[in-house]
LUMPA-682824 format. One record per residue (C-alpha): residue number from 1; x, y, z. Coordinates in Angstrom, 3 decimals. Layout:
REM residues N
node pos->NUM; X->X; Y->Y; Z->Z
...
REM end
This chain:
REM residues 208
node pos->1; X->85.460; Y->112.476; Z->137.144
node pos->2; X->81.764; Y->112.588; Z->136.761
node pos->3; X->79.553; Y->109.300; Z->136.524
node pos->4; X->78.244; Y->110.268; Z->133.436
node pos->5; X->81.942; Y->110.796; Z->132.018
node pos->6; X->82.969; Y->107.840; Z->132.815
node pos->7; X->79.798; Y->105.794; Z->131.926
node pos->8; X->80.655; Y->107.854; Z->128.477
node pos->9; X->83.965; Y->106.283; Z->127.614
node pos->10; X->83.589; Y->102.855; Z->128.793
node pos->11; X->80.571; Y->102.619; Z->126.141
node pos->12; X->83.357; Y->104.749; Z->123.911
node pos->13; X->86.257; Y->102.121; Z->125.028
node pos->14; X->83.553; Y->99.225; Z->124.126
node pos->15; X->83.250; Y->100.689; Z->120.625
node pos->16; X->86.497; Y->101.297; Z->119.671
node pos->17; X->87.166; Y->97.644; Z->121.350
node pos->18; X->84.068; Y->95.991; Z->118.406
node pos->19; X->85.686; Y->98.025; Z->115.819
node pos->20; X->89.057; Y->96.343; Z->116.312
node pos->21; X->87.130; Y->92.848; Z->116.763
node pos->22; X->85.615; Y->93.970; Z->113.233
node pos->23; X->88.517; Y->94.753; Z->111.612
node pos->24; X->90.810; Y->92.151; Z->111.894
node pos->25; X->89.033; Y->89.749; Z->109.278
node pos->26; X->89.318; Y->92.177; Z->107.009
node pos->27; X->93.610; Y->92.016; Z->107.403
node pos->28; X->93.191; Y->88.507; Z->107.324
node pos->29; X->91.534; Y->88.964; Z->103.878
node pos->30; X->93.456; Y->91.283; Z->102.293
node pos->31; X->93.568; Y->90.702; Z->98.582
node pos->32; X->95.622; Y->87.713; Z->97.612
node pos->33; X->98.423; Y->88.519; Z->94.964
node pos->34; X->99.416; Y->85.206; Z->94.258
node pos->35; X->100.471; Y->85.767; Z->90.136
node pos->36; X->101.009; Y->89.380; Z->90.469
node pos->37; X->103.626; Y->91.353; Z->89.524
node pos->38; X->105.933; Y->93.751; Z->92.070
node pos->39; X->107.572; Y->96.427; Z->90.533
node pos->40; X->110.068; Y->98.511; Z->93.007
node pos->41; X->109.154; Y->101.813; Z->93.096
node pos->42; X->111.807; Y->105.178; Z->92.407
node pos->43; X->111.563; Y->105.478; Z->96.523
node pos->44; X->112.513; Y->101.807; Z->97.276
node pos->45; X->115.717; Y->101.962; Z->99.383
node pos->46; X->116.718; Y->98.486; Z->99.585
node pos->47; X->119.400; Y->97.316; Z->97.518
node pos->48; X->118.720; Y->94.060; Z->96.688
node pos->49; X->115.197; Y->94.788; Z->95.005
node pos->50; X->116.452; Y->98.091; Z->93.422
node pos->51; X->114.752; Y->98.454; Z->89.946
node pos->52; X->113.376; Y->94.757; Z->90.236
node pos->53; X->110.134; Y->93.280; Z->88.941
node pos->54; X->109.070; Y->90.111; Z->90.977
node pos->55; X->106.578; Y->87.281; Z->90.189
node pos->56; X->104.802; Y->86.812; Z->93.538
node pos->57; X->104.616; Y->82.763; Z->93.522
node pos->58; X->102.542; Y->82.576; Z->96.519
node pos->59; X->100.611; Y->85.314; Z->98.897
node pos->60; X->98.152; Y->84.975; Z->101.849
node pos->61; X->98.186; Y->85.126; Z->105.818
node pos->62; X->101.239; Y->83.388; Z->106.516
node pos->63; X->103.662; Y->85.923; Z->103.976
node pos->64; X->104.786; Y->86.352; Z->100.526
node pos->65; X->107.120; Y->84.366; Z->98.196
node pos->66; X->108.311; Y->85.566; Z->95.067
node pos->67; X->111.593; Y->85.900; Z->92.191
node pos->68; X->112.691; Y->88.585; Z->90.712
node pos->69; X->112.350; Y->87.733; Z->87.326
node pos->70; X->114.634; Y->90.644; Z->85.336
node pos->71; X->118.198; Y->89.995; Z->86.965
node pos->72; X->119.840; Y->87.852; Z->84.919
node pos->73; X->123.163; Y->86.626; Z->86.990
node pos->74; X->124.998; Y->84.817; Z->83.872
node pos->75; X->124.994; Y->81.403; Z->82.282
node pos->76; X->126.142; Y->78.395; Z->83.694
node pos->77; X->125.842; Y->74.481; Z->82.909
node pos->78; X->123.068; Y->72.861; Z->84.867
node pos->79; X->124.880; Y->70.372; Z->85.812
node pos->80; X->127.587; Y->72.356; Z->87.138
node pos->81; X->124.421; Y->74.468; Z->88.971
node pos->82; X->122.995; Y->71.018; Z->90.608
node pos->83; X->126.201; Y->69.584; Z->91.773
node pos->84; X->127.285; Y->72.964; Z->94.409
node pos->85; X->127.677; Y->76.536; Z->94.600
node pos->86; X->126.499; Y->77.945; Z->91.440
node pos->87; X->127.000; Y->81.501; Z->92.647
node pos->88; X->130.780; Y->81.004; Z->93.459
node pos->89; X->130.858; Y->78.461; Z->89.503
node pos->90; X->129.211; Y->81.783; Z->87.864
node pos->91; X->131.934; Y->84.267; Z->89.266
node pos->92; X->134.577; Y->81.634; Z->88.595
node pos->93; X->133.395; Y->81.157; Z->84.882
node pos->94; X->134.405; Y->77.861; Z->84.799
node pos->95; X->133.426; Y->76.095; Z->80.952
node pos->96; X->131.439; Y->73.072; Z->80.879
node pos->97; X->131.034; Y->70.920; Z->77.481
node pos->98; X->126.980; Y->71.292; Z->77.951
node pos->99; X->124.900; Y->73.525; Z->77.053
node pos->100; X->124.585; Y->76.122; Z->79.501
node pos->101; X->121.318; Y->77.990; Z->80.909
node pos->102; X->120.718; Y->81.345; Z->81.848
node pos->103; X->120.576; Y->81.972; Z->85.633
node pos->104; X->118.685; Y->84.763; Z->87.411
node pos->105; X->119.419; Y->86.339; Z->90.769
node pos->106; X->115.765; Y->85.615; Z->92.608
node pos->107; X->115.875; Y->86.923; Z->96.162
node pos->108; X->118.210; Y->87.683; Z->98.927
node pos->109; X->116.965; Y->84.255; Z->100.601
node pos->110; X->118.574; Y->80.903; Z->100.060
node pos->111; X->121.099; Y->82.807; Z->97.270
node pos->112; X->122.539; Y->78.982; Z->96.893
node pos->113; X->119.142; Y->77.300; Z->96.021
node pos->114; X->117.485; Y->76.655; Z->92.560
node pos->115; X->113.930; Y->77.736; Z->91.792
node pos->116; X->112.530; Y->77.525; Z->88.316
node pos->117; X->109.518; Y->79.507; Z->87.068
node pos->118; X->108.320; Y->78.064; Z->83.485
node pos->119; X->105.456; Y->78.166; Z->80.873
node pos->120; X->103.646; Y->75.240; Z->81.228
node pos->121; X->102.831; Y->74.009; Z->77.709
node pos->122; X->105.339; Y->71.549; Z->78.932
node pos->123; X->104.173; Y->69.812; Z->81.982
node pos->124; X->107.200; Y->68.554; Z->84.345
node pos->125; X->106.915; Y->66.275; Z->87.405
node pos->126; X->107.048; Y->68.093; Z->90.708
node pos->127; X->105.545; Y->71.214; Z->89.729
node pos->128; X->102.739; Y->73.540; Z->90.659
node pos->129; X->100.409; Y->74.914; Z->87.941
node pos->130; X->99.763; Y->78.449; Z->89.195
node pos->131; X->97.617; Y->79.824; Z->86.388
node pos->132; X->98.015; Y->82.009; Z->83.396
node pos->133; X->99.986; Y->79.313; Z->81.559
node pos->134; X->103.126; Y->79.515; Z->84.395
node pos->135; X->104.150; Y->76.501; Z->86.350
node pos->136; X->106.929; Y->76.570; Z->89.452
node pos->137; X->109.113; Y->74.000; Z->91.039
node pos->138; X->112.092; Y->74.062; Z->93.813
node pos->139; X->112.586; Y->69.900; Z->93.307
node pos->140; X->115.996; Y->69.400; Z->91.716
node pos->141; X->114.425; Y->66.344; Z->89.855
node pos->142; X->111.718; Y->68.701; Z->88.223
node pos->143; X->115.222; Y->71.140; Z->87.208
node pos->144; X->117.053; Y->68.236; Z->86.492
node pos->145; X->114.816; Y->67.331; Z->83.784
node pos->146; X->115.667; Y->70.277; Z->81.646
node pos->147; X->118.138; Y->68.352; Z->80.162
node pos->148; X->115.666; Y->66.331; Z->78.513
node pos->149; X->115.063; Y->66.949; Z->74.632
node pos->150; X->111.728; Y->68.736; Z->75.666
node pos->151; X->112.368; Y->72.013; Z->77.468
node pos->152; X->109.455; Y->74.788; Z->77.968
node pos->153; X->109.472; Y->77.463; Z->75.520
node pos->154; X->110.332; Y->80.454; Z->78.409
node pos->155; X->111.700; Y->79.664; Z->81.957
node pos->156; X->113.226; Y->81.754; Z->84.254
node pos->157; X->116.073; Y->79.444; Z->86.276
node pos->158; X->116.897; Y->81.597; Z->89.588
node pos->159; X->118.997; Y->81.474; Z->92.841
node pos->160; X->117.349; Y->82.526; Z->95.638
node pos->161; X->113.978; Y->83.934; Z->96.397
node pos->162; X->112.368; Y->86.996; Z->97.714
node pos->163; X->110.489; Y->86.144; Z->101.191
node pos->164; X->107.937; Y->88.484; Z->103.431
node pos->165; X->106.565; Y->88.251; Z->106.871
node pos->166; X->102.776; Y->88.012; Z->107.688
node pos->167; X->101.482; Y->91.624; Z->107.075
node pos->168; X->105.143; Y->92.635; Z->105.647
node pos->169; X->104.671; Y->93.252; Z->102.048
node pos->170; X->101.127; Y->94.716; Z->102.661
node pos->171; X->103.167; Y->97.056; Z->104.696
node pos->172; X->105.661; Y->97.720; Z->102.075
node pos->173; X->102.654; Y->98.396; Z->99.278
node pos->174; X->100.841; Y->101.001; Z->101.429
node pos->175; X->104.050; Y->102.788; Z->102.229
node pos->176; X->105.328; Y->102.956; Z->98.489
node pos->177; X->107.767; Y->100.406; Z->98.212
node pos->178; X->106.039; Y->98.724; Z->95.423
node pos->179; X->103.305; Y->98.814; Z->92.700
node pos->180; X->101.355; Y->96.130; Z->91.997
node pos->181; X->99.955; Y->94.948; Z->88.302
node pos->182; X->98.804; Y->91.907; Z->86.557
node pos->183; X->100.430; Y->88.935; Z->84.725
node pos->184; X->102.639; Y->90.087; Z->82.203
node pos->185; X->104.115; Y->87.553; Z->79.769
node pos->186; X->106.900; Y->89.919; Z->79.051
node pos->187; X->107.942; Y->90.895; Z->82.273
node pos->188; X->108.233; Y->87.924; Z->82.916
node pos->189; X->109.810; Y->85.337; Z->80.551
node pos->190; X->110.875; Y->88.269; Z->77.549
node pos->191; X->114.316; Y->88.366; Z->76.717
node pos->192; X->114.896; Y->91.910; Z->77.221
node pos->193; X->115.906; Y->92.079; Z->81.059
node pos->194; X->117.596; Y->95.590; Z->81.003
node pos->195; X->114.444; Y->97.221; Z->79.748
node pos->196; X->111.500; Y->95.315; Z->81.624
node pos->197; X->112.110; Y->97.820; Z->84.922
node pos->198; X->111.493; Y->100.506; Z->82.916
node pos->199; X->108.644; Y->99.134; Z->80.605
node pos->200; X->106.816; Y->98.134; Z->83.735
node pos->201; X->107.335; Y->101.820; Z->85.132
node pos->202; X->105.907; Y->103.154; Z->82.548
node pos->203; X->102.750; Y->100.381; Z->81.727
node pos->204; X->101.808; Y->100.657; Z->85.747
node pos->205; X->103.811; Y->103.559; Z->87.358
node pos->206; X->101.909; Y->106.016; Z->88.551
node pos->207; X->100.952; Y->108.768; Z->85.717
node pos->208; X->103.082; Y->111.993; Z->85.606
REM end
């Protein structure tokens, strides 16, 4: 190999070696989501986010954190859900004297752990304002509290949670898995779960 060849592509190596340099700032400030919505595209093929639409509770270098908001599991008295297995109390439908709350399947992650996503008119201890009027706690003293005589006016109550890797769900977005969009008040505390998959489709889906 010439001299001048390979004077060529060690200044060609050095280059493409900057441009990497360059470039990784720019991963580590990829657009933060925290608030967004996910909504599982047509092409998704995992079964436990199939036709789901997710509140991303947190988002930057170190992963993603989020419920899905429009799975609604069944109803079950919360103090039946703080005192052990809620998932195995749901299936058993075991009746309780108070009055019970609506529980959400949130995540393949921790499927035995509360997590409670609320409009924050009503400000409880232990919780984390995260904008747009929402609030979200994971103490049980913050769920315990719900039965109080004041209860926010829209709460999603969930077991489990939806977790990603550094770099996963950016992965997942650019390959298809997943649209994102804004805040949506609906899609996430409305009362029409069956139909929010859809409606979200259609409000942020790609045009056809």
């Amino acid at each position: 190999m010439s001299k001048t060849v390979t004077l060529y592509l060690r200044a060609l190596l050095a280059v493409l070696a900057t441009l990497l340099v360059l470039a990784l700032p720019i991963r580590a400030q990829a657009e933060d989501l925290t608030g967004h919505l996910l909504i599982a595209t047509p092409e998704l093929g995992d079964s436990n986010f199939e036709q789901t639409v997710i509140y991303l509770v947190a988002h930057d270098e170190s992963g993603a954190f989020g419920l899905v908001v429009n799975e609604p599991m069944g109803e079950l008295p919360l103090a039946r859900l703080l005192g052990g297995s809620a998932s195995e109390k749901l299936a058993g439908g075991e009746s309780e004297s108070a009055a019970p709350i609506k529980v959400h399947y949130g995540g393949p992650v921790e499927p035995k752990r509360a997590f409670l996503l609320y409009s924050s008119e009503v400000k409880l201890a232990g919780s984390v304002d995260l904008g747009n009027g929402v609030a979200f706690s994971n103490r049980r003293e913050t769920i315990e509290s719900l039965t109080g005589a004041e209860r926010p006016r829209h709460l999603v109550l969930t077991l489990g949670y939806a977790g990603w890797a550094p770099g996963q769900l950016e992965a997942e977005i650019e390959r298809g898995s997943w649209y994102v969009a804004e805040w949506d008040e609906f899609l996430v505390f409305g009362a029409n779960n069956a139909a929010k998959w859809a409606i979200a489709i259609a409000r942020f889906g790609p045009e056809l």
